[in-house]
Backbone bond lengths (Angstrom), bond angles and torsions (degrees), N, CA, C in turn:
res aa  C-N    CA-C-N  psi(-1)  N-CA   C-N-CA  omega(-1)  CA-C   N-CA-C  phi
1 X - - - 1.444 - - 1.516 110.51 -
2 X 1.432 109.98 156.50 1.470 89.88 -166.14 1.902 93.74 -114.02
3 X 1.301 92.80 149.48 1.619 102.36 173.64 1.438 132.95 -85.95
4 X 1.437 114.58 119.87 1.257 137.98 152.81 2.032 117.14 -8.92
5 X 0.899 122.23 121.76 1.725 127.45 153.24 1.598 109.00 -165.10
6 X 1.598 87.44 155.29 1.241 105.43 -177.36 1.672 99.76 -125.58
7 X 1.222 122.64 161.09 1.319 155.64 171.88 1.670 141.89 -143.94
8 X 1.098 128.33 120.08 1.302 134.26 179.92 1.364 129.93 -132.86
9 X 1.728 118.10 111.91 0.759 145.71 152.92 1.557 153.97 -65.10
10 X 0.942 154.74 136.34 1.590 152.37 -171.50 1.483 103.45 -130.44
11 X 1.302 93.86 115.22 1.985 113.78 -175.34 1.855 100.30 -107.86
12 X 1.363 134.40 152.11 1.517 118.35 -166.46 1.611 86.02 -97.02
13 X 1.406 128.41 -26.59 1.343 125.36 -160.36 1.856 90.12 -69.41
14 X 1.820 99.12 155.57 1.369 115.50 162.08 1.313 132.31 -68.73
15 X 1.609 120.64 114.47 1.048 107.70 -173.60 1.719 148.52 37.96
16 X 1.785 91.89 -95.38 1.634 109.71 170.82 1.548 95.07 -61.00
17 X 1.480 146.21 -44.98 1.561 123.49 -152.07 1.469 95.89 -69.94
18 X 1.643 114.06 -26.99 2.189 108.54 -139.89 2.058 72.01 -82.61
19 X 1.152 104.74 -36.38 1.620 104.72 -170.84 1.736 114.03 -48.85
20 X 1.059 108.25 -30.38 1.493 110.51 -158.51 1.468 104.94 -104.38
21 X 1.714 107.29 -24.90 1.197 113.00 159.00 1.737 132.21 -51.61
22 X 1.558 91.06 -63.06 1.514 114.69 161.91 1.748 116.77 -47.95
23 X 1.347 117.21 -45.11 1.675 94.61 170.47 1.611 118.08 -61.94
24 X 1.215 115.79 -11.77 1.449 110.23 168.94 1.589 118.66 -100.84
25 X 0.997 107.62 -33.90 1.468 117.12 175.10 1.842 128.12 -57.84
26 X 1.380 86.22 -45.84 1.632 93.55 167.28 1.281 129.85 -107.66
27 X 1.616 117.85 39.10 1.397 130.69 162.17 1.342 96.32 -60.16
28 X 1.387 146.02 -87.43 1.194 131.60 -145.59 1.359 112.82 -92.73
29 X 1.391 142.13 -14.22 1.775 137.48 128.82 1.685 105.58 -20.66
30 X 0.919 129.80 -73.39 1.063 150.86 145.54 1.878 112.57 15.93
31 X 1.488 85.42 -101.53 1.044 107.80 168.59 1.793 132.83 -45.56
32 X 1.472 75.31 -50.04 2.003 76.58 170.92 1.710 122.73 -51.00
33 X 1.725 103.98 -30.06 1.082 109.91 175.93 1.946 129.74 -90.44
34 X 1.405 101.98 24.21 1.407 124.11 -171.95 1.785 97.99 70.61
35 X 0.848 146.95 66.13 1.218 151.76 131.76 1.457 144.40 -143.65
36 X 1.651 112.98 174.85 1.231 102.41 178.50 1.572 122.15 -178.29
37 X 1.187 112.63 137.01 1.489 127.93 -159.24 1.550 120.46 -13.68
38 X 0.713 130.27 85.58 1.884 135.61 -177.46 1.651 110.67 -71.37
39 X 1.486 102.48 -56.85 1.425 100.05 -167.84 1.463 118.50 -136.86
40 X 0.848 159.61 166.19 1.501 171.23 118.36 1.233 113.87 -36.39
41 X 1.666 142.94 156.49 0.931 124.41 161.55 1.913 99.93 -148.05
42 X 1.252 130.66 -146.35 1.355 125.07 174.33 1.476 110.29 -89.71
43 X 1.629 117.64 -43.30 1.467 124.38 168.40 1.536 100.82 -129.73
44 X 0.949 130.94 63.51 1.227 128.72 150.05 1.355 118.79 162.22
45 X 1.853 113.41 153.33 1.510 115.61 176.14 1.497 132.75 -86.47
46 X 1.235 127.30 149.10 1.323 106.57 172.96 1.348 120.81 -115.08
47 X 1.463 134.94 134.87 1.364 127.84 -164.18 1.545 105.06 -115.17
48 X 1.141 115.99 139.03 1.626 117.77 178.41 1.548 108.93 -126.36
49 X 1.625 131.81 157.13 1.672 113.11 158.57 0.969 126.56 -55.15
50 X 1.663 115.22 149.00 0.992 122.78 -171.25 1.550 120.38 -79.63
51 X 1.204 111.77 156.67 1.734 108.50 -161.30 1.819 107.00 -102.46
52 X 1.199 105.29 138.32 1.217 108.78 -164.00 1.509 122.96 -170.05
53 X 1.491 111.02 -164.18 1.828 88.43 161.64 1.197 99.94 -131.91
54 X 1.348 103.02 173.92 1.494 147.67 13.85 1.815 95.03 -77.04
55 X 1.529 110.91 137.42 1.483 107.94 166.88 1.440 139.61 -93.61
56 X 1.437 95.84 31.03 1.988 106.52 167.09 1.937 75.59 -105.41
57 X 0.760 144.62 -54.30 1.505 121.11 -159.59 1.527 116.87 -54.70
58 X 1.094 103.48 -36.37 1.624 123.97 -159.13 1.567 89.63 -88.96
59 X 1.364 129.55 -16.72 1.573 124.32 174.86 1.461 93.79 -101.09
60 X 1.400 141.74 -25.47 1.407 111.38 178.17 1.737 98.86 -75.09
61 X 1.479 114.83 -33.70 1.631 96.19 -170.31 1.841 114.99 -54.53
62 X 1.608 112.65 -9.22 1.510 121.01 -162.78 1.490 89.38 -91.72
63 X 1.338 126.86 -68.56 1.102 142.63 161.01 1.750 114.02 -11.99
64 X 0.956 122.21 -66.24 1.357 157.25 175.08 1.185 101.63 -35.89
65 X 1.660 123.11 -63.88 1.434 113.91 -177.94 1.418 97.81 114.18
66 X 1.510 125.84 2.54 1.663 115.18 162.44 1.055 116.27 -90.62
67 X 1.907 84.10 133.50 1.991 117.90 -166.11 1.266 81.98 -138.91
68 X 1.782 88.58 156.48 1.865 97.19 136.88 1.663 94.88 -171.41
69 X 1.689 92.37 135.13 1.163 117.18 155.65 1.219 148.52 -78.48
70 X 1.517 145.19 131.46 1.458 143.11 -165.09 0.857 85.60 -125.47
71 X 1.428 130.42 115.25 1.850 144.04 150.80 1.644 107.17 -104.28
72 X 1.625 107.28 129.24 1.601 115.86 170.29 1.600 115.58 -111.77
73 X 0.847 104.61 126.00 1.678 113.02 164.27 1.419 130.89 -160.93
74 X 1.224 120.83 153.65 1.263 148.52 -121.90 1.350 93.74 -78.83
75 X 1.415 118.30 131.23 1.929 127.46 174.12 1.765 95.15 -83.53
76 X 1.316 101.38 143.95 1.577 106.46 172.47 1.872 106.47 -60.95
77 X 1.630 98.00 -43.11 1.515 94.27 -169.08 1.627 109.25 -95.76
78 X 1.565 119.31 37.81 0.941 127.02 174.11 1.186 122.73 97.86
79 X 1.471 130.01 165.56 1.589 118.83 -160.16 1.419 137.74 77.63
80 X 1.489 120.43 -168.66 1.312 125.08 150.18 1.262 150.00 -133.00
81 X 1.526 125.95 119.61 1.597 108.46 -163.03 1.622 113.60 -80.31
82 X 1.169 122.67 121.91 1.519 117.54 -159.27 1.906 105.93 -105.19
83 X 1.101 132.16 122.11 0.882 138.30 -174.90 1.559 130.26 -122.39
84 X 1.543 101.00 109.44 1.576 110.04 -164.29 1.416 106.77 -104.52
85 X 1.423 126.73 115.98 1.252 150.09 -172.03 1.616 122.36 -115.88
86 X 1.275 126.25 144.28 1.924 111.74 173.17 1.525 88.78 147.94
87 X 1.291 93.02 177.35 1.462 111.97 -164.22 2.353 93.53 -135.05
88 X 1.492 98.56 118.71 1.002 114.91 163.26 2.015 127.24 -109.72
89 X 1.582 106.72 -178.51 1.661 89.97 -159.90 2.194 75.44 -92.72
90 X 1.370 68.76 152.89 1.724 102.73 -176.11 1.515 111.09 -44.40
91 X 1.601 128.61 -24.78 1.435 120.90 163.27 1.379 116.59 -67.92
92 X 1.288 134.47 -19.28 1.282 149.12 -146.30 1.665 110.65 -108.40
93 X 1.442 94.94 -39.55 1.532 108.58 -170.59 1.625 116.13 -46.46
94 X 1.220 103.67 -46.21 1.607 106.74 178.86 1.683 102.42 -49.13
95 X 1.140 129.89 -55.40 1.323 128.08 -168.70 1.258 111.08 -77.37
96 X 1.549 136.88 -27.74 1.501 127.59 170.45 1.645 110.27 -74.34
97 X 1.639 110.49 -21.33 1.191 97.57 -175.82 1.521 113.56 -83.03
98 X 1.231 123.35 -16.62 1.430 138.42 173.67 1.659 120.35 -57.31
99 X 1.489 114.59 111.89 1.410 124.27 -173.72 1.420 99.86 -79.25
100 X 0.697 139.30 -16.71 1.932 127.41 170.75 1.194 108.30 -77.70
101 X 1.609 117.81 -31.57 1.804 107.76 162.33 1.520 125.92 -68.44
102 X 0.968 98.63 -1.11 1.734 94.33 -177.00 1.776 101.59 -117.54
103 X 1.501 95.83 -37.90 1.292 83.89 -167.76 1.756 124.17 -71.83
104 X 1.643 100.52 -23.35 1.626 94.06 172.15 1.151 113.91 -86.31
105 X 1.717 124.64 28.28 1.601 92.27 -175.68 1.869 74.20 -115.50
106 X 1.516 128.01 -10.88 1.298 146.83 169.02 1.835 105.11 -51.34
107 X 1.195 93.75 -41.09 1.458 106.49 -149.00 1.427 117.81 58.67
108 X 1.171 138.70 26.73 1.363 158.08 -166.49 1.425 120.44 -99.57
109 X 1.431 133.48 141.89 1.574 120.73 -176.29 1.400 115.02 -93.14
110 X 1.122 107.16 166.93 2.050 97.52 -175.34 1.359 112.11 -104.27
C-alpha cells in the first residue's frame, strides 16, 4: 500500500508565478519519487507514475494509489503557501515526506 505525506511550504512569488515555476522546478523532486507531472490545473499540479516498462509494474504503481498533489494559494501577508500532498510506495516515502527535498528544488522556506 502506498503511504500518505503531506508538506508545506511558503514561496514569496504570487501564486500563478511559484506555479509555473514549480512545473519546472519539480521535474526531478518529482521524479526521484516515481513520478511525474500529468496535469495542470488553475492552482495546482497533478503528478501521477511515470509510464514505462515493464507494464504490470507501472499498473501496480496505478493500482497502488501513487499521487501527489501541488496546491498554491495566496498568504494573507503576501506570497504563497504551497502544499505538496499524495501517497507514494513505502521505500520512497521517507524522501517525499522530507521538506528539504522539495523545498530546495522550490527554493522556498519550510
Amino acid at each position: 500500500m502506498a503511504k500518505t505525506f503531506s508538506v508545506e511550504l511558503s514561496m514569496r512569488e504570487a501564486p500563478d508565478e511559484a506555479q509555473a515555476r514549480a512545473a519546472t522546478a519539480l521535474k526531478q523532486p518529482a521524479a526521484a519519487v516515481g513520478l511525474r507531472l500529468k496535469n495542470r490545473g488553475a492552482d495546482e499540479l497533478v503528478y501521477r507514475p511515470r509510464v514505462g516498462f515493464p507494464f504490470l509494474v507501472n499498473l501496480w504503481h496505478h493500482l497502488n494509489g501513487e499521487q501527489m498533489t501541488v496546491k498554491f494559494e495566496p498568504k494573507a501577508t503576501g506570497g504563497t503557501l504551497v502544499t505538496i500532498s499524495g501517497a507514494v510506495a513505502g521505500g520512497r516515502h521517507g524522501l517525499a515526506a522530507n521538506r528539504e527535498h522539495w523545498s530546495e528544488a522550490l527554493g522556498a522556506s519550510v
